[in-house]
N, C-alpha and C positions, 0 to 999 in steps of 0.2 A: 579310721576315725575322720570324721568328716568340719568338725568345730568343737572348739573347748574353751572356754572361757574362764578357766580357774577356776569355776563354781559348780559348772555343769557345761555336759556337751551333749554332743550325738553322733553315734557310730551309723556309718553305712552299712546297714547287713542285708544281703543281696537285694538290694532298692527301697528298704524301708530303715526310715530314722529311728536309730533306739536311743533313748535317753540315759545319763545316765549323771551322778551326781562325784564328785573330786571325792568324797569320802570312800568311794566305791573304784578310784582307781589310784595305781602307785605310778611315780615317776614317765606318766605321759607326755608328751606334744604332739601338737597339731602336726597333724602325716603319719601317725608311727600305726602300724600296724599291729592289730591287738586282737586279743580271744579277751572272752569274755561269758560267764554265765546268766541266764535269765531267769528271772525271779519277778513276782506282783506285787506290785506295791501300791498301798491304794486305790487297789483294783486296774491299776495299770501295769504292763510291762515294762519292765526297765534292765539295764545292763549293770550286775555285780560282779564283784573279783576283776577287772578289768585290768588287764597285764599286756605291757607291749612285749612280742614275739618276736625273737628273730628270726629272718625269714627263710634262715637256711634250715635253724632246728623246725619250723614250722611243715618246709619242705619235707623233712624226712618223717616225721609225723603221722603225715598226710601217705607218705608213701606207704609206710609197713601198717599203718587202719585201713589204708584202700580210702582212706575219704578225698 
């Protein structure tokens, strides 16, 4: 995550800003590393369910999907 202002932020996802609004994420701060789903709203893209990961269970994750 790149800025959060308590109201709304925007994640870094691979070089492009996703928006996304504090209704749509739990127990964040600025730095934490998060998944997140995307979804249109308004006919724009935005970041929901937004969850910070830890980066160990994110690690193994990634390992046994091959992502």
């Amino acid at each position: 995550m790149i800025s959060f202002t308590g109201h709304f932020g925007f994640i870094d996802s691979g070089g492009e800003h996703v928006y996304f609004i504090a209704g749509d994420a739990a127990n964040i701060r600025r730095g934490d590393d998060v998944r997140f789903n995307m979804a249109t709203v308004d006919g724009r893209p935005r970041a929901v369910d937004v969850r910070v990961v830890d980066p160990v269970v994110a690690e193994e994750v990634d390992r046994v999907l091959g992502t």
